[in-house]
C-alpha atoms as one frame of an Amber mdcrd trajectory, in Angstrom:
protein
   1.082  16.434  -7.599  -1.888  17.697  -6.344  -3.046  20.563  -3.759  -2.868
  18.696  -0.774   1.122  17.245  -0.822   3.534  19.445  -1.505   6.545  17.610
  -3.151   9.185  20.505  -2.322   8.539  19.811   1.481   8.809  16.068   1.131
  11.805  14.239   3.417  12.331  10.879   1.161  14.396   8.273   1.124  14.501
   6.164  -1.978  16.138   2.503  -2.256  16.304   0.161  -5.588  17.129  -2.850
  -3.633  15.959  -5.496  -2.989  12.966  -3.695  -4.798  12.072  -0.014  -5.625
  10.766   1.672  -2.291  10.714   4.333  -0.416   9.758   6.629   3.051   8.340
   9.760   2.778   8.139  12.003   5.404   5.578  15.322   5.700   3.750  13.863
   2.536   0.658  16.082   3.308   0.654  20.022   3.909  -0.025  19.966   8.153
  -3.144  22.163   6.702  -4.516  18.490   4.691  -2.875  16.566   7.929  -4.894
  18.061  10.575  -8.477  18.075   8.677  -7.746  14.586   7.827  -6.942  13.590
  11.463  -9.694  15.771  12.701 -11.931  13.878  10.361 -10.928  10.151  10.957
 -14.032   7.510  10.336 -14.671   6.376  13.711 -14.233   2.580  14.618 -18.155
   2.570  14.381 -18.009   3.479  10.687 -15.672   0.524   9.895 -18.439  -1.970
  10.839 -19.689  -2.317   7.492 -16.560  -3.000   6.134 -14.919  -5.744   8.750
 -15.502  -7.158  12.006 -14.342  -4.241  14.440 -14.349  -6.376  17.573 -11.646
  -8.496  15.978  -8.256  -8.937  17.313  -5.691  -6.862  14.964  -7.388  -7.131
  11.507  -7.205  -5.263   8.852 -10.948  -2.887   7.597 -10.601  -0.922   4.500
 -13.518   1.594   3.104 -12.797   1.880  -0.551 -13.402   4.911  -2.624 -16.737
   4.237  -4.379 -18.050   3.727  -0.681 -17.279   7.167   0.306 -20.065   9.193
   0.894 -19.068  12.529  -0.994 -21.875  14.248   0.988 -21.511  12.874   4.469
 -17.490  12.542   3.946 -17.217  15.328   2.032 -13.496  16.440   2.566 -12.404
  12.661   2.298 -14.271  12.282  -1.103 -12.958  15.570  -2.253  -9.249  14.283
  -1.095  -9.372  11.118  -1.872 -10.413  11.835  -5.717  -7.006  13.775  -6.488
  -5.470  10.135  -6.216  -7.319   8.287  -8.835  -6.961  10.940 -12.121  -4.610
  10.713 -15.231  -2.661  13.323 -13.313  -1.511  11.732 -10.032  -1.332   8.120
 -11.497   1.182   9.941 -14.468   2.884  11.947 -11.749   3.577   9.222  -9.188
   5.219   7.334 -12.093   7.353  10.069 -12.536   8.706   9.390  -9.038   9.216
   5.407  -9.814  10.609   6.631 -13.488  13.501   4.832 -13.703  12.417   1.675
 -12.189   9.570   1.291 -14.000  11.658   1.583 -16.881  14.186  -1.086 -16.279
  11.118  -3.951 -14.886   8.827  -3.100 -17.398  10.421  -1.235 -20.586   6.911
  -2.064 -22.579   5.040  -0.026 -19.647   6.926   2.368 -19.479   6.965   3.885
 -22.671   3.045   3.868 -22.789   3.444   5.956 -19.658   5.609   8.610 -20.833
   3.492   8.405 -24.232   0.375   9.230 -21.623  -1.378   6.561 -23.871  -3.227
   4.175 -21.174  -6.832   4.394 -20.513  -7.649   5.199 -17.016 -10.524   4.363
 -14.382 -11.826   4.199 -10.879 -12.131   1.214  -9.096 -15.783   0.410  -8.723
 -17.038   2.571 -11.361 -14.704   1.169 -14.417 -13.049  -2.088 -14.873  -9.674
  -3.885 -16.540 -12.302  -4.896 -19.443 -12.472  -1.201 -20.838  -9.486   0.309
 -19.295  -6.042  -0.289 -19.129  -5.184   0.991 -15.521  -7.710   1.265 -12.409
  -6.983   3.901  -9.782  -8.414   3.592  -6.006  -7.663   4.960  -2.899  -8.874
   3.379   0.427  -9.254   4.771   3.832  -7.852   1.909   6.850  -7.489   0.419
   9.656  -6.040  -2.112  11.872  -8.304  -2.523  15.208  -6.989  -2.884  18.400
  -5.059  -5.062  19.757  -5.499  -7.893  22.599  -3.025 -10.287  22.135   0.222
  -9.217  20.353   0.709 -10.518  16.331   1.029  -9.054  13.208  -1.571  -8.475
  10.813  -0.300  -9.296   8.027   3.327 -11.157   7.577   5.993 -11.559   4.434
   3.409 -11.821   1.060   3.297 -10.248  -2.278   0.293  -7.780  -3.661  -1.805
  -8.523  -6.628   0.383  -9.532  -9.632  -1.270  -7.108 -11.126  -0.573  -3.735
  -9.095   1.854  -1.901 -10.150   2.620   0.592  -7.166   1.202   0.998  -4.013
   1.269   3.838  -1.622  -0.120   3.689   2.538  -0.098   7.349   4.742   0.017
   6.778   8.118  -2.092   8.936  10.112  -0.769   7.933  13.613  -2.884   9.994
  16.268  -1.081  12.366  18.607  -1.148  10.303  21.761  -0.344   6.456  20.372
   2.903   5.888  21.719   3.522   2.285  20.632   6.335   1.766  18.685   4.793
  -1.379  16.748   3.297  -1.893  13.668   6.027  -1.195  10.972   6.037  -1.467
   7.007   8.976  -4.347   6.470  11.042  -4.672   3.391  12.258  -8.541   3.113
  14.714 -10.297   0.898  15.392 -13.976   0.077  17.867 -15.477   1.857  21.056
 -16.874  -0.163  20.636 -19.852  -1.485  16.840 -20.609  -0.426  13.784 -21.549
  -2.272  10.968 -19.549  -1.404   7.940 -21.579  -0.123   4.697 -20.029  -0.869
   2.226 -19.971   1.260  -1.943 -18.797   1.441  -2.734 -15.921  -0.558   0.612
 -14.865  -1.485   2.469 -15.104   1.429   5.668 -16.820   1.807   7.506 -18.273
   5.214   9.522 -15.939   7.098  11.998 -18.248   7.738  13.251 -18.023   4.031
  13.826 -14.455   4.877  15.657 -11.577   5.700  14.361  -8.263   6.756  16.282
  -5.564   4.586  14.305  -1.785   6.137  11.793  -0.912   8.566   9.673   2.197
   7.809   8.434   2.917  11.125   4.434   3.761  11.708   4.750   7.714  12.147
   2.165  10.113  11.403   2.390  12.136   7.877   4.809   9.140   6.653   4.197
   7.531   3.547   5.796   4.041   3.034   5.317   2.861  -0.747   6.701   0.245
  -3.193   6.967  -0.130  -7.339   5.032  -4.019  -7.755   8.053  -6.697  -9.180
   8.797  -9.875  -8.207  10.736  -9.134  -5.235   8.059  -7.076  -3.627   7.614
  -8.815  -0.369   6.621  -6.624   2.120   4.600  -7.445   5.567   3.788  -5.395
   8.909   5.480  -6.185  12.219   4.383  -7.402  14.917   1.714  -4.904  16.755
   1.725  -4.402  20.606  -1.035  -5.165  23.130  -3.188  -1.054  22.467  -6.584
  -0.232  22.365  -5.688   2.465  19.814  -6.145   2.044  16.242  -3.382   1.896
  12.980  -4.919   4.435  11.062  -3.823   5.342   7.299  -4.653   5.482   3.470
  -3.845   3.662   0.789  -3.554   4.379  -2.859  -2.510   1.766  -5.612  -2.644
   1.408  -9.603  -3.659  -2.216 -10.856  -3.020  -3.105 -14.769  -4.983  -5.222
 -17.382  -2.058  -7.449 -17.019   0.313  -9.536 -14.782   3.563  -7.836 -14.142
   5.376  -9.307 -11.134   5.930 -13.068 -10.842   6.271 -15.051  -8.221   9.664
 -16.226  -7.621   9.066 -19.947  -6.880   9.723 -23.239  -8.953   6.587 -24.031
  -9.946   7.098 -27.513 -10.085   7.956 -27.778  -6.673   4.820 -25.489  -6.029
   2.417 -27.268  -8.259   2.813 -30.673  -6.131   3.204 -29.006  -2.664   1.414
 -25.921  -0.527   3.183 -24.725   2.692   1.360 -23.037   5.159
């Protein structure tokens, strides 16, 4: 895929249901791991970004603000995961799924005919797919919460991808990527910004927050996907995200939208 993950050495576990997911384990060569760690923007460096005195929020730094001098080896990594090459490799690994939700899609994948940018340098307007990768965090922790519960990404994403790069001495067990499903027989009520109530829910998987882990998701309908509940640390959740956004809606929200045009829950 590229020179820093080596796909032979990859521990994965791959599920279809209730969406396309999966847990990869040693996703980075412990070479790319430890520079990366060893490297880590420090909380001050977020403070552009987000409010880094804030209780359990999420701060990302986005690729076009990485500073290919002063970050060097972050630019340098970073840029592997928005090319024609890792965006038509990773599809490889969501192949089949992205063949049965979206058969059109598909075929201009394994055609290699979609044109391909950078988030922050191109756009949807003049390209038909828009790469970025995002260093993150989640600040510490004073009072206990999660920061960020059952929702759906842009209806316009297509996968997404976060590497946990837990440091060495955070021994909380807290702050998990959580696959949820509907319950049987229950409407889903939507709530701000995509979210929906966890009540109407079940949890299906926990991937746990472990260092060198990736935790990633094909975008459909049934994509609901939240973080658990973080304990009371003054350590950070650090990781990286990568995602691929199309010039066109592909999941849908599963609602009634007549019930959902008259009435917001919250």
């Amino acid at each position: 895929m590229n020179i820093y993950t080596d796909k032979s050495s990859w521990a994965q576990k791959k599920y279809s249901t209730p969406y396309p997911f999966a847990q990869i384990d040693d996703f980075l060569t412990e070479e790319t791991y430890n520079k990366l760690t060893e490297n880590f923007p420090s909380l001050k460096e977020f403070e552009k970004y987000g409010d880094i005195k804030a209780n359990n929020i999420q701060i990302r730094k986005c690729f076009q603000d990485i500073d290919p001098n002063k970050d060097s080896i972050w630019y340098e990594f970073g840029n592997n995961f928005v090319t024609d090459n890792f965006f038509y490799s990773f599809c490889q690994f969501y192949k089949e799924d992205i063949k049965y939700w979206y058969p059109q899609l598909y075929k201009k994948i394994i055609n290699r005919s979609l044109k391909i940018g950078v988030s922050g340098v191109d756009s949807l307007y003049n390209c038909d797919v828009i790469l970025d990768f995002q260093i993150a965090i989640n600040t510490p922790v004073f009072k206990k919460g999660t920061v960020r519960g059952p929702h759906l990404d842009n209806l316009k994403e297509l996968y997404a991808g976060l590497c946990y790069l837990k440091d060495s001495d955070d021994y909380t067990d807290s702050g998990h990527f959580t696959v949820f499903k509907k319950k049987p027989f229950r409407l889903l009520r939507k709530g701000y910004g995509r979210s929906f109530q966890i009540s109407d829910l079940i949890e299906s998987k926990k991937i746990k927050y472990k260092s060198n882990r990736v935790a990633t998701f094909l975008n459909t309908m049934n994509s609901i996907h939240g973080v658990s509940e973080r304990k009371v640390t003054d350590k950070l959740r650090k990781f990286f995200v990568f995602n691929a956004v199309i010039n066109e809606q592909l999941a849908r929200i599963p609602l009634l939208k007549k019930i959902m045009n008259v009435v917001k829950f919250y």
